[in-house]
C-alpha positions as CSV (number, residue, x, y, z in Angstrom):
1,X,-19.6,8.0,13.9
2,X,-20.1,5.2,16.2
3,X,-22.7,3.8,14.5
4,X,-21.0,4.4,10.8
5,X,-18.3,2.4,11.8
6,X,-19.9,-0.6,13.7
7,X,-22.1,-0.7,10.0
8,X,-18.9,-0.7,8.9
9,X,-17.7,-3.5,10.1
10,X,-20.6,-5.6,9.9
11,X,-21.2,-5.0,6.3
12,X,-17.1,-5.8,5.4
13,X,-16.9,-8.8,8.3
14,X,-20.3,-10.3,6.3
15,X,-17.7,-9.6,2.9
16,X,-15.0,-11.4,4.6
17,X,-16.9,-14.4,5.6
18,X,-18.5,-14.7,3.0
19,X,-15.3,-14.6,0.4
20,X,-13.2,-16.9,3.2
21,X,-16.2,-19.9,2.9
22,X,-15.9,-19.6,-0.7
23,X,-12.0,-19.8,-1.3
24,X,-11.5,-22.1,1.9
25,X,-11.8,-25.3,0.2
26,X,-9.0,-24.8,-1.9
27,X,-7.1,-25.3,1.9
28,X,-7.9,-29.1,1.9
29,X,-8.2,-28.4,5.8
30,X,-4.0,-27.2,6.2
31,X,-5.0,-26.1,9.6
32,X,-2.0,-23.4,9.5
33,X,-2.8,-22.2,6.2
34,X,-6.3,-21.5,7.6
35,X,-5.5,-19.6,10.6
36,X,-2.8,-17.8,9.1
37,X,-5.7,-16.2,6.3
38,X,-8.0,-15.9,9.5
39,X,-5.2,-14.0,11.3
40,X,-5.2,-11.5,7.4
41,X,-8.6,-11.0,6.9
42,X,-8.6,-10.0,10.3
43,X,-6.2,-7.2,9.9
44,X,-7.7,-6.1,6.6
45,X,-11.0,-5.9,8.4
46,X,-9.9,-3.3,10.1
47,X,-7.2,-1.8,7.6
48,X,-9.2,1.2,7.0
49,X,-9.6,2.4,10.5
50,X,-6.2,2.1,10.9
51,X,-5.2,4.1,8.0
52,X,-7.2,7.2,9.4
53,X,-5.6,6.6,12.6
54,X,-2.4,6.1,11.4
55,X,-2.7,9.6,9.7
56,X,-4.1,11.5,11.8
57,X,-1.8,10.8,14.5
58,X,1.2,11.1,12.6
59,X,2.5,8.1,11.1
60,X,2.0,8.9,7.3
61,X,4.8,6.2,5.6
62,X,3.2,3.8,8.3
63,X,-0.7,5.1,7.0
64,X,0.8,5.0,3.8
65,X,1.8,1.7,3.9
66,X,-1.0,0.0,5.2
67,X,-3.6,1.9,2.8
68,X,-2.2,0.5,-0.4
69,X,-2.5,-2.8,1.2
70,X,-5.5,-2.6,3.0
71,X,-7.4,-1.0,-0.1
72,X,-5.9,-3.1,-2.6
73,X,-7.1,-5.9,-0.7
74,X,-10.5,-4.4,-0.9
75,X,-11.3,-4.1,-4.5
76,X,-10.1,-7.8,-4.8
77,X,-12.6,-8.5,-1.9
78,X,-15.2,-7.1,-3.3
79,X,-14.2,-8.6,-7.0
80,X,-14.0,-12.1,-5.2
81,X,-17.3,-11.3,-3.5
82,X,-19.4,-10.5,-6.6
83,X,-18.9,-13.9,-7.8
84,X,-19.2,-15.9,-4.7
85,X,-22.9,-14.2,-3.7
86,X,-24.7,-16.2,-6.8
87,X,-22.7,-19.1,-5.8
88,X,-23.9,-18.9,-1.5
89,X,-27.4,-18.0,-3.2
90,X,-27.4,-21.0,-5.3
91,X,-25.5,-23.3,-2.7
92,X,-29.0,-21.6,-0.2
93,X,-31.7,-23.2,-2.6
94,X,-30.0,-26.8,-2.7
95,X,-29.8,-27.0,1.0
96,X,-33.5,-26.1,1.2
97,X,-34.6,-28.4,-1.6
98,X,-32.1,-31.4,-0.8
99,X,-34.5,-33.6,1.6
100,X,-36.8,-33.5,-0.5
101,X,-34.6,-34.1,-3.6
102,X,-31.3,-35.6,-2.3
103,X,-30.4,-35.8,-6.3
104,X,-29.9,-31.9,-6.4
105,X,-26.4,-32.7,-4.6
106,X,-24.6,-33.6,-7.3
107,X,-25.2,-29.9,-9.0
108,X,-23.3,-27.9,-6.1
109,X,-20.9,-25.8,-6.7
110,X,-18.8,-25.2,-3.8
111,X,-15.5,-27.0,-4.0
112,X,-12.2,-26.3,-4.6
113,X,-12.6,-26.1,-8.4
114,X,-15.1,-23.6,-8.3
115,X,-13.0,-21.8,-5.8
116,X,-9.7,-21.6,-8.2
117,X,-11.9,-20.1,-10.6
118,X,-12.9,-17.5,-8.7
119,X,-9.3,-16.9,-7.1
120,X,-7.6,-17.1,-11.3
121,X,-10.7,-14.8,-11.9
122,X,-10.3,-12.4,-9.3
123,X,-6.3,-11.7,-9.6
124,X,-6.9,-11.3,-13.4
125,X,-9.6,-8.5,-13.1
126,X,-8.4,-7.4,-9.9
127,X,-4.6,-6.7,-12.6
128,X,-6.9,-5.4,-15.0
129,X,-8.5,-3.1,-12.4
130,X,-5.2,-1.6,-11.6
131,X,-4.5,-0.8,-15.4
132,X,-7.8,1.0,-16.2
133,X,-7.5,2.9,-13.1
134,X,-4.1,4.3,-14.1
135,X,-5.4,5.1,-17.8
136,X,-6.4,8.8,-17.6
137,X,-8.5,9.7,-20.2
138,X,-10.1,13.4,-21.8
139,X,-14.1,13.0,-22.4
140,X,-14.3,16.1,-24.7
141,X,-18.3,17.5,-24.7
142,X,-19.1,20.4,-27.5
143,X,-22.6,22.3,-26.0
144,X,-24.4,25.3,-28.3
145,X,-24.9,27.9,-25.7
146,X,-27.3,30.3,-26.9
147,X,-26.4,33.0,-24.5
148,X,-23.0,33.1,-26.2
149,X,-23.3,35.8,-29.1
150,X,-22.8,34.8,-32.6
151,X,-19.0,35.1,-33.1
152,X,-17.9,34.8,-29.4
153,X,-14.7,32.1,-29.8
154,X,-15.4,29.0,-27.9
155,X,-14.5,29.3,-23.8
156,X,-12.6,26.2,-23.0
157,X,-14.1,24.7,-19.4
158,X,-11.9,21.9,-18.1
159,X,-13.3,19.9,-14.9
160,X,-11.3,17.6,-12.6
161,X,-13.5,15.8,-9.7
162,X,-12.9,13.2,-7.0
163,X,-8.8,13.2,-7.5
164,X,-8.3,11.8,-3.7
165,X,-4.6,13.3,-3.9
166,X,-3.2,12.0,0.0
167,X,-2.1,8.7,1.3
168,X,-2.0,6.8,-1.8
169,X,-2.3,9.1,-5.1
170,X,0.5,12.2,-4.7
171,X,2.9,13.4,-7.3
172,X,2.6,10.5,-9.8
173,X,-1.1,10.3,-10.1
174,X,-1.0,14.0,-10.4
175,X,1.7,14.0,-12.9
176,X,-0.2,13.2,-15.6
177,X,-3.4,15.1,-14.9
178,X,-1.1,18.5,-14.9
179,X,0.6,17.3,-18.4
180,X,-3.3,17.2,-19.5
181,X,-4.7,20.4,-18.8
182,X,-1.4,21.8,-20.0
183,X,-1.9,20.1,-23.4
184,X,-5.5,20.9,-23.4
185,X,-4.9,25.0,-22.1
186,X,-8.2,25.3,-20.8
187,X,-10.1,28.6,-20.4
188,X,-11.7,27.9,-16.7
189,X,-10.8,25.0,-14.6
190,X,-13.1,24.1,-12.2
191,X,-13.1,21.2,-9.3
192,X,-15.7,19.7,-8.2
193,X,-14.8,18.3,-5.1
194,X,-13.4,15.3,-3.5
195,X,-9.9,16.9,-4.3
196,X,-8.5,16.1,-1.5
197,X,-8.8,12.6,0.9
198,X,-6.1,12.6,3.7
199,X,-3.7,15.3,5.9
200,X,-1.9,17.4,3.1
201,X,0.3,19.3,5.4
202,X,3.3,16.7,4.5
203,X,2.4,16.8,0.7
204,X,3.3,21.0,-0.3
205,X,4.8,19.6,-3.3
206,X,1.6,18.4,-4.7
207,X,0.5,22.5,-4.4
208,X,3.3,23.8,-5.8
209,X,2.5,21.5,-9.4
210,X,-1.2,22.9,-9.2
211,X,0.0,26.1,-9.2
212,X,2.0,24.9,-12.7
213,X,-1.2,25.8,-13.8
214,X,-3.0,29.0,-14.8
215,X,-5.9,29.8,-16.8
216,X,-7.1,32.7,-18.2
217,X,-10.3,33.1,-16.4
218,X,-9.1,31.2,-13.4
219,X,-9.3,28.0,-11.6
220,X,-12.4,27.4,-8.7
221,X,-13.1,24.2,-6.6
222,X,-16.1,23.1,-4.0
223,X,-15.9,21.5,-1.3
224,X,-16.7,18.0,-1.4
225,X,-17.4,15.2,1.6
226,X,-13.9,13.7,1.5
227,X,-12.7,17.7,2.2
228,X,-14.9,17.3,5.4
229,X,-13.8,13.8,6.6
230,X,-10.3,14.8,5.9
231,X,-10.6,18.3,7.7
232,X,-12.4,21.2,6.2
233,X,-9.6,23.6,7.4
234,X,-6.3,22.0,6.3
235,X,-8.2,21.2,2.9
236,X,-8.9,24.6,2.1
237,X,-5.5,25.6,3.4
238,X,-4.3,23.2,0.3
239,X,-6.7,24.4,-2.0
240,X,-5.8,27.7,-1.6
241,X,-2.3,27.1,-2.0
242,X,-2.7,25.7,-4.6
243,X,-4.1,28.6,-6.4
244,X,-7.7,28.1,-6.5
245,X,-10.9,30.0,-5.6
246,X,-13.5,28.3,-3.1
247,X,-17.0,28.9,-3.9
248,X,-18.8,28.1,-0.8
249,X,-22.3,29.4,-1.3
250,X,-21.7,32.0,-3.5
251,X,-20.7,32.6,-7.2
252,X,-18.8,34.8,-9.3
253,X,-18.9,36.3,-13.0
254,X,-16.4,35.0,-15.3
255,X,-15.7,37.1,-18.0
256,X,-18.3,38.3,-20.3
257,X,-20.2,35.6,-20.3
258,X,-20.3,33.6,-17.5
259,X,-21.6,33.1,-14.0
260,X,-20.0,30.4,-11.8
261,X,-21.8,29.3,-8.7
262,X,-20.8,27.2,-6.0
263,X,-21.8,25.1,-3.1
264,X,-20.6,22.9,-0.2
265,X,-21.4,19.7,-0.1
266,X,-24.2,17.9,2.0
267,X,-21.8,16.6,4.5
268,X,-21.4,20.3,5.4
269,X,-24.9,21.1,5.7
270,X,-24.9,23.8,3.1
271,X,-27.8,25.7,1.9
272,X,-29.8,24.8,-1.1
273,X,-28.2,26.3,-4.6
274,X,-31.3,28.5,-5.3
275,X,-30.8,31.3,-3.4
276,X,-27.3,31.5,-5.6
277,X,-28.6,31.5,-9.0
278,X,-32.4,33.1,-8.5
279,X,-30.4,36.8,-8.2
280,X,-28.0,36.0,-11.1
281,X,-28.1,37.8,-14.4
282,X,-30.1,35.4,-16.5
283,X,-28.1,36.9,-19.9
284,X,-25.2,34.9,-19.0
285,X,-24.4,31.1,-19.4
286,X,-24.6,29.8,-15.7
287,X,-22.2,26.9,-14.7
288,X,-23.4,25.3,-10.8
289,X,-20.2,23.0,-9.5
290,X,-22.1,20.8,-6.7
291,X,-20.3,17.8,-6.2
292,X,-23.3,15.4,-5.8
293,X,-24.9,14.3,-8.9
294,X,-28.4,15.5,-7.4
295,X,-30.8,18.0,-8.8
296,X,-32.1,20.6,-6.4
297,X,-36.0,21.0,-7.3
298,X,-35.7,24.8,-6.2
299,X,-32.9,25.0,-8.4
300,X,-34.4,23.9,-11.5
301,X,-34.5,25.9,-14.3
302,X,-31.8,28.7,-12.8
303,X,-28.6,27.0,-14.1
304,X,-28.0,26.1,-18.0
305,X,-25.4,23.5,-16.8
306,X,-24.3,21.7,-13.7
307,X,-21.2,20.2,-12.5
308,X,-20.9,17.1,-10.7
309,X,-18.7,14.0,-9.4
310,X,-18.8,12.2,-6.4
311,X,-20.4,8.5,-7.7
312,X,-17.6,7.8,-9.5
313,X,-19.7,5.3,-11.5
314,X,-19.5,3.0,-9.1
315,X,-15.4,2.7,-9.6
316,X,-15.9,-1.4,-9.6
317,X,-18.1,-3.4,-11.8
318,X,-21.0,-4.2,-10.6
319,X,-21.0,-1.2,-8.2
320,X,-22.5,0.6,-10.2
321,X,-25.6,-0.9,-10.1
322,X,-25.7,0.3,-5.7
323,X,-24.9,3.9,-6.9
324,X,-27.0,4.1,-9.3
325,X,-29.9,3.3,-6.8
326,X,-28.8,6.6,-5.2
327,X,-27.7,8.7,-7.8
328,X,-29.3,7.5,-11.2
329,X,-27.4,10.1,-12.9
330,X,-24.1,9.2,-12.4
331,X,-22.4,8.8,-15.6
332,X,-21.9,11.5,-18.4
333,X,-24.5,14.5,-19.7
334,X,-27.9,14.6,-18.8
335,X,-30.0,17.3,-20.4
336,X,-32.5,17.8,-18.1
337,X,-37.0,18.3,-18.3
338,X,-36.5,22.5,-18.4
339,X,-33.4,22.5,-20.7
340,X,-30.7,22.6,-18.7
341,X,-27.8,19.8,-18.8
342,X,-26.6,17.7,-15.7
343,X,-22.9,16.5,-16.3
344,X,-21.7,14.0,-13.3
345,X,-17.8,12.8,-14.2
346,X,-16.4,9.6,-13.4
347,X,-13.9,10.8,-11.7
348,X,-10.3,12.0,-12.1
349,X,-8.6,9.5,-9.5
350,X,-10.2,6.4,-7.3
351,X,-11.5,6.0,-3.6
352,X,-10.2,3.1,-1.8
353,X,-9.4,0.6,-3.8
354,X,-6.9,1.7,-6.9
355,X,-8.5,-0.2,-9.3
356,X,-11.3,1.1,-11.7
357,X,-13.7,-1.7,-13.5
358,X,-15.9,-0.1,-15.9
359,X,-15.9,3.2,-15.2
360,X,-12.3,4.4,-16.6
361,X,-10.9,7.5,-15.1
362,X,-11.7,11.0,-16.9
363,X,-10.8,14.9,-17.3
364,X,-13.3,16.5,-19.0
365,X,-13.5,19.7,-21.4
366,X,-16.3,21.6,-22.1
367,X,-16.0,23.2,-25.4
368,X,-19.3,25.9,-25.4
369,X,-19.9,27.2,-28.4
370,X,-22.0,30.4,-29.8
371,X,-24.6,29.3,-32.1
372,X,-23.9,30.3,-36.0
373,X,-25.1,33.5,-37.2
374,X,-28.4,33.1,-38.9
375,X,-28.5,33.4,-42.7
């Protein structure tokens, strides 16, 4: 943990110093003006910590407070940031080059011109950010599932991932997702993990609205990392009250044709999905919720279709382009070498910052389908 945080901090300080040498020319050297945003970024370096602090030791309003700010100031960090790396990159090769071509002066870009630019720009995405984030939308996937006889009726399969109900997203960012599954009356709803991201003892409200919810062949969740860092216990204690099933390690039959299978996530040190699936009756259409986009090898070829969230596709433009160094599959269906399908959602809610760029926020439904009845 030690070490988590102090790369923490030197990876956000190297942010903050970076971003405060690009916008400080715009200052035109107000001395006050400049120690008063040293004095900010200062806090918001440190904004985090404080919110898990704050929560843990029971201040929620106060945690509650400070991680709206603290995390808002984040995405617009990192927004800020984005742009301001070509420009300490480019600003890097003139200083090299200028002795021996004093001329290449003149094409610098640091000033306070290119620094309005880059503040006008940031706020505008950063608003932007804040819209897409709240715009919940339904990604609706139709699969042929040959192990569904001819004439079964489609099974409905609804999947919510990486919600981060706690400190910042309660009632109203849940609102909506409970007004959707109860428009879209799924079969199975399943989460993938990541459901919950702070202490949920104050928040029984936010149980009492899953339990709204009811399908016919039930709802199930996995545990995913943000269950660990927020405590394993009082998140299944939520989950359960809420109404659903854990599958740690293990899966279930649903209905006919079905077989659900579970696993905790790495951050838990849980066992490989293999042992799951390799007993399972191979006559029914296997569904593996594991919250990492990832592919076990020893897995492959025992599930028809896997679950996943976690990535969030990055959440902010050009994220992305990290995750996808770690999880290349981190955006939508996959069908996979030995037939099987990969399916890693955006994302129901948003880590951190609560601003999306680029990767909108999604429920997904799973319509599988029989094949039709051969001539």
């Amino acid at each position: 943990m030690v070490w988590f945080l102090l790369t923490f901090l030197c990876l956000y300080g190297a942010m903050h110093t970076l971003v405060y040498w690009g916008l400080v020319p715009l200052l035109a050297g107000n001395r006050n003006v400049i120690n008063a945003g040293r004095a900010w970024m200062a806090l918001m370096l440190v904004a985090p910590i404080m919110v898990r602090l704050l929560d843990r030791h029971g201040f929620p309003a106060l945690a509650r407070y400070m991680a709206w700010t603290g995390y808002s100031w984040m995405g617009l960090l990192f927004i800020a940031f984005s742009m301001l790396l070509p420009v300490f990159c480019w600003e890097l090769l003139i200083h090299a080059w200028q002795r021996r071509y004093p001329a290449l002066a003149r094409f610098s870009l640091r000033g306070p011109v290119c620094a309005g630019i880059i503040l006008v720009v940031t706020l505008g995405v950063g608003m932007y950010g804040f819209y897409e984030a709240a715009y919940l939308r339904v990604e609706r996937i139709i699969l042929i599932c040959n192990k569904l006889p001819s004439g079964t009726p489609p099974l409905r399969v609804a999947q919510i991932s990486d919600l981060h109900l706690g400190l910042m997203h309660r009632d109203k960012a849940l609102t909506p997702v409970i007004a959707i599954l109860q428009r879209l009356q799924p079969d199975l709803l399943v989460v993938t993990g990541d459901m919950v991201d702070a202490q949920m003892d104050h928040l029984n409200g936010l149980s009492d609205m899953w339990r709204s919810i009811d399908p016919p062949l039930g709802k199930y969740a996995v545990l995913g990392n943000h269950e660990v860092y927020a405590g394993v216990q009082q998140s299944l204690d939520f989950l359960q009250r809420s109404g659903f099933t854990l599958l740690r390690n293990t899966s279930v039959p649903i209905g006919r044709w079905l077989l659900l299978a579970g696993v905790d996530d790495p951050a838990l040190a849980s066992p490989p999905a293999s042992p799951l699936l390799a007993g399972g009756p191979t006559e029914r259409f296997s569904i593996l919720l594991k919250h990492r986009p990832v592919i076990n090898v020893a897995a492959t070829g025992l599930f028809d279709l896997q679950l996943s969230g976690h990535a969030h596709r990055g959440q902010i433009f050009p994220f992305n382009l990290l995750t996808h160094l770690a999880y290349p599959m981190q955006n939508g269906l996959y069908r996979l070498p030995a037939g099987n399908i990969l399916y890693a959602s955006r994302g129901t809610g948003s880590w951190g910052p609560p601003m999306r760029i680029g990767a909108p926020p999604e429920i997904t439904l799973f319509e599988l389908v029989a094949p039709s009845p051969k001539p």
